[in-house]
Structure formats: structure tokens, C-alpha cells
C-alpha positions as CSV (number, residue, x, y, z in Angstrom):
1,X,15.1,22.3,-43.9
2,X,17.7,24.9,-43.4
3,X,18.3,23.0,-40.4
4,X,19.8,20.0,-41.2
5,X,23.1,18.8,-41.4
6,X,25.4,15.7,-42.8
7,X,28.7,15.4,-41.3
8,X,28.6,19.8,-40.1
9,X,27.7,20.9,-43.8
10,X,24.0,22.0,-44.3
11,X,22.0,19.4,-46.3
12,X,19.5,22.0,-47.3
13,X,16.6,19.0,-47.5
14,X,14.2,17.7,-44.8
15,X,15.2,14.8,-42.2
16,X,12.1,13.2,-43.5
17,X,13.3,13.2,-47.2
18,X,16.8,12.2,-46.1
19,X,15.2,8.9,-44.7
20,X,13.8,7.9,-47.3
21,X,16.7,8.4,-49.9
22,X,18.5,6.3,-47.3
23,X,16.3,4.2,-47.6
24,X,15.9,4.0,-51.5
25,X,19.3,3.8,-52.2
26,X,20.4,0.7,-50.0
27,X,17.4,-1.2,-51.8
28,X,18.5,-0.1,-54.9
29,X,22.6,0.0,-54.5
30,X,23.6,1.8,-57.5
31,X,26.4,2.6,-59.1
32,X,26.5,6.2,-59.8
33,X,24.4,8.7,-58.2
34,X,23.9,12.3,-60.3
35,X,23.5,15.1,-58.1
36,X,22.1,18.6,-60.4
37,X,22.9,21.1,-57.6
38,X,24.9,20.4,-55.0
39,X,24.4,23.6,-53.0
40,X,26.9,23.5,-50.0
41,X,28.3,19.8,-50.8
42,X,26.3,18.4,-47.6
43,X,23.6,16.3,-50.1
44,X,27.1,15.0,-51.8
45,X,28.5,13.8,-48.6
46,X,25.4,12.1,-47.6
47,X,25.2,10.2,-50.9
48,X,28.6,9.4,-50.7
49,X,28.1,8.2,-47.2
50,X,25.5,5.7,-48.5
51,X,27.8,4.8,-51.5
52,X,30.6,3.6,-48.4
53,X,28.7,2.2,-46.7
54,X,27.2,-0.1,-50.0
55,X,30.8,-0.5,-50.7
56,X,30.6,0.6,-53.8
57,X,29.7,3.4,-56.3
58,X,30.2,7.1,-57.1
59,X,28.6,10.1,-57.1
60,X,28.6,12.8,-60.0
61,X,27.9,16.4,-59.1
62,X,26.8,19.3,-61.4
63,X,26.8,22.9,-60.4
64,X,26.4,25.8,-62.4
65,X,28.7,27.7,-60.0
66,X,31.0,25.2,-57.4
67,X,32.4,27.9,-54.8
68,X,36.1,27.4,-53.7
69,X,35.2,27.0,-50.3
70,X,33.1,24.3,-50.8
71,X,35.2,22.5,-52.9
72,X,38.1,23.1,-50.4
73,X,35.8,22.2,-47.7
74,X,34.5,19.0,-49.6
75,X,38.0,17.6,-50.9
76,X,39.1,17.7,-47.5
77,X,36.8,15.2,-46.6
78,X,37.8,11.2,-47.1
79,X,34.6,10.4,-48.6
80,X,35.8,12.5,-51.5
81,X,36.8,9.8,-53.1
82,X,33.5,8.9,-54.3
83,X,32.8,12.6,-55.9
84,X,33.4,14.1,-59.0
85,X,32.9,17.5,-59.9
86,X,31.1,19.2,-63.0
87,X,31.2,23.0,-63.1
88,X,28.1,24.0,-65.2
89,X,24.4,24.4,-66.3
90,X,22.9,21.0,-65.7
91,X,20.3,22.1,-68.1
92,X,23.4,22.2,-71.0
93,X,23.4,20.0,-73.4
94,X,27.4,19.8,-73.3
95,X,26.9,18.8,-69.4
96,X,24.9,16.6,-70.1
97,X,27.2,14.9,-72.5
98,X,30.4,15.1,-69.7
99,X,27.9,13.5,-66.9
100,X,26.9,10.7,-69.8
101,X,30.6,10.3,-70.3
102,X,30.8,9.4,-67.0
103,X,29.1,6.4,-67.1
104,X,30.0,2.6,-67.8
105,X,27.7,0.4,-69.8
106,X,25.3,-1.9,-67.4
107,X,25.6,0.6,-64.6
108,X,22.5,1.4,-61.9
109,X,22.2,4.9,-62.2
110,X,19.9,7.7,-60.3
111,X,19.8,10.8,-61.0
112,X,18.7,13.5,-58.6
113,X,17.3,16.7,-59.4
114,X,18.0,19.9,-56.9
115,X,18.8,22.8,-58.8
116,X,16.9,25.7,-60.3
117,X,13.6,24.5,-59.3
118,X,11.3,26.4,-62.2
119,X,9.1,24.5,-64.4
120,X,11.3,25.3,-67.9
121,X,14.5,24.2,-65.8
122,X,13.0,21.2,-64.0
123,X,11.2,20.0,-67.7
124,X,14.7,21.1,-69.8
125,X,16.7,18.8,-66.8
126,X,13.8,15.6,-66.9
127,X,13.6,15.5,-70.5
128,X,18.0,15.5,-70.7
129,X,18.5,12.7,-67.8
130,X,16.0,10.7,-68.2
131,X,17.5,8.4,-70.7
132,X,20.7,7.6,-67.9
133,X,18.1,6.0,-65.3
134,X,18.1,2.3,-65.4
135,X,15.4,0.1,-65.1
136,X,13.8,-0.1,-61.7
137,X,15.9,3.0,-60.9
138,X,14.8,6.4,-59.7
139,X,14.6,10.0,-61.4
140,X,13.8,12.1,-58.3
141,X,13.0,15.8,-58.7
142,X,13.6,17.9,-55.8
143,X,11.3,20.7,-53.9
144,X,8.3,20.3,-55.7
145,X,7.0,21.5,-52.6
146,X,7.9,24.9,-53.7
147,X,4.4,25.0,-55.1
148,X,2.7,24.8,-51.8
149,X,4.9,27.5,-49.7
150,X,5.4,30.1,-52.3
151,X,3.9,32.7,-49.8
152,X,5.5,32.1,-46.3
153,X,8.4,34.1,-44.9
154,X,11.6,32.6,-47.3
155,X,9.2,31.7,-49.5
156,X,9.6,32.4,-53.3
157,X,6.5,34.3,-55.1
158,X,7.7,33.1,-58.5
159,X,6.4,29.2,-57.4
160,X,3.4,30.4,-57.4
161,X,2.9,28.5,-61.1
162,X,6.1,28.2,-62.0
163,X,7.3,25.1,-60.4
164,X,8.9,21.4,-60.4
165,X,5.3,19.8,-60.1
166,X,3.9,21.2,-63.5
167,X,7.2,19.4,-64.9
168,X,6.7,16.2,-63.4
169,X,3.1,16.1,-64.1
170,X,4.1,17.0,-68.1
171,X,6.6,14.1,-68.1
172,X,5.0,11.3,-66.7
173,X,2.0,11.9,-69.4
174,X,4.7,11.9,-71.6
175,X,6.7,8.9,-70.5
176,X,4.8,6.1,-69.4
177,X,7.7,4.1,-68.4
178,X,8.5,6.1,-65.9
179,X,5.7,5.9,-62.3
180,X,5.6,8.1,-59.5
181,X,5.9,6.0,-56.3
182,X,4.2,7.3,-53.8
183,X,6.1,4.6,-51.3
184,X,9.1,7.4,-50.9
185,X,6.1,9.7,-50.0
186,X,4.4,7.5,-47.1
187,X,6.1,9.8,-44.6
188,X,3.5,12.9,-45.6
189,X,6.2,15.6,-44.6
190,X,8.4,15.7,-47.7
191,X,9.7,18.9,-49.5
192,X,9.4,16.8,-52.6
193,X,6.0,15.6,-53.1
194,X,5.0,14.0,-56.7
195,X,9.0,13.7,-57.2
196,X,10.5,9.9,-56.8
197,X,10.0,8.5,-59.9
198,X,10.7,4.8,-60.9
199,X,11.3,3.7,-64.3
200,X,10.4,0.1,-65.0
């Protein structure tokens, strides 16, 4: 996953996963797409990408740290034009409020989460942005996967059992109108199993 590219900036996500974003977001066509952590901008860029070539929409990123050279390196870029910036914890309540700011009444949104990927993050994140997703729409939580290679070389010991799955499992029993759709999943690589959810 450290691989992969969009456009010459690391993506820092599996082709696999990419796909089926793609693929997700031309059947859905939304409006505004929230990235929480936008690492190196290269996700940004590829959700922009997909918001040109819909011809239409924006995407909202949030960062608790934006370095200047990404920024530099991401406002040079034409597809710009479909980003805006938020400098701050995505788990903030006072974030949250700017993103929600952000958006129009009757607008598709989805909101992707790819930050700090520990359970109390992951659950504080869900249980903040769920209420932006429209119906049909996605919530989809990022590197749940996190669980399953805690112990290989780059591997983090502290997803051992504290990870994005125990959140997603907590939320869905919580909120039964959101699903998980195992469709985004069909692939069986994914760094993100358990983590496209639908809300009807």
C-alpha cells in the first residue's frame, strides 16, 4: 500500500481499495466528499479526480497537521479547485462544526475515515459524522485491517485490540440504519475490511 500512487503523490491505500471507491463513488455521484486524514494529499487528488470527471462536487479535507509542502504541492495542482482545507483534530467537536458548515441542505455526502486508526478515535470520529451521510450514502472507515497485521515488519503492536474494527462493530449495533456492505469487499484483498457502510 505504500506503493501506490495518484497523479506522483503516494495514495497510502491498496489498488484494490482504490477500485472500489471508484467504483462506489460514480454509482453514487455525490456532492461532497469528507476526507479525515489526508496524509500526503494523493487520496484528495484521487477523489477529486472522480469529482471531475462526475462533473460536479467537492471534497473537504481534515488534518490535524497539513504540512506546507503538501499543501504547496497540492494547490499547485488544477484539480485543486475541488479541495478545501481544514487544519485540525477531526475528532473535535469545533471541526466537526466547520466541516458541517460546509455543507448545503439536500447534498449527497460521504464521509471517509483515514486518520488515527484506534478504536476511541475511530468510535469518537463515527459517532461525530455519522449524522452528515445521506441516505443510500456511505460512511467508510479506513484500515480496519490494522487488526490483522499488527505483528508484521511496519506493523503497529498497539492494533493488536485497539483498532477500527471494534468501532465499527460498536456502531453498527448501535445504529441500525446504517449496514455494512460487503459488495465494496467482493475483491477479498482490501486494507479496509468490515469498513463501507451504507446508510439507508
Amino acid at each position: 500500500m505504500y506503493e501506490v500512487q495518484w497523479m506522483g503523490i503516494p495514495f497510502i491505500q491498496l489498488a484494490e481499495d482504490m477500485a472500489m471507491m471508484h467504483e462506489m463513488l460514480w454509482r453514487l455521484k455525490p456532492d461532497v466528499i469528507v476526507e479525515c486524514g489526508i496524509g500526503q494529499c494523493g487520496g484528495l487528488l484521487f477523489y477529486a479526480s472522480m469529482m471531475e470527471l462526475i462533473g460536479k462536487g467537492r471534497v473537504i479535507g481534515v488534518d490535524i497537521e497539513i504540512r506546507e509542502s503538501n499543501r504547496t504541492r497540492l494547490l499547485a495542482n488544477p484539480l485543486s479547485k475541488r479541495v478545501e482545507l481544514i487544519e485540525g483534530s477531526s475528532s473535535s467537536p469545533e471541526i466537526f462544526n466547520r466541516v458541517k458548515e460546509k455543507i448545503k441542505p439536500g447534498e449527497v455526502v460521504l464521509v471517509i475515515l483515514d486518520s488515527d486508526h484506534t478504536y476511541e478515535h475511530v468510535a469518537r470520529e463515527m459517532a461525530l459524522y455519522h449524522p452528515l451521510i445521506s441516505s443510500g450514502s456511505y460512511l467508510v472507515v479506513m484500515d480496519g485491517g490494522a487488526a490483522h497485521v499488527w505483528d508484521i515488519p511496519r506493523g503497529q503492536a498497539k492494533y493488536r485490540d485497539n483498532h477500527p474494527l471494534l468501532a465499527i462493530e460498536g456502531f453498527v449495533a448501535r445504529h441500525p440504519e446504517f449496514s455494512i456492505d460487503p459488495h465494496f469487499n467482493r475483491l477479498a484483498v482490501t486494507s479496509s475490511p468490515l469498513g463501507f457502510l451504507r446508510r439507508s
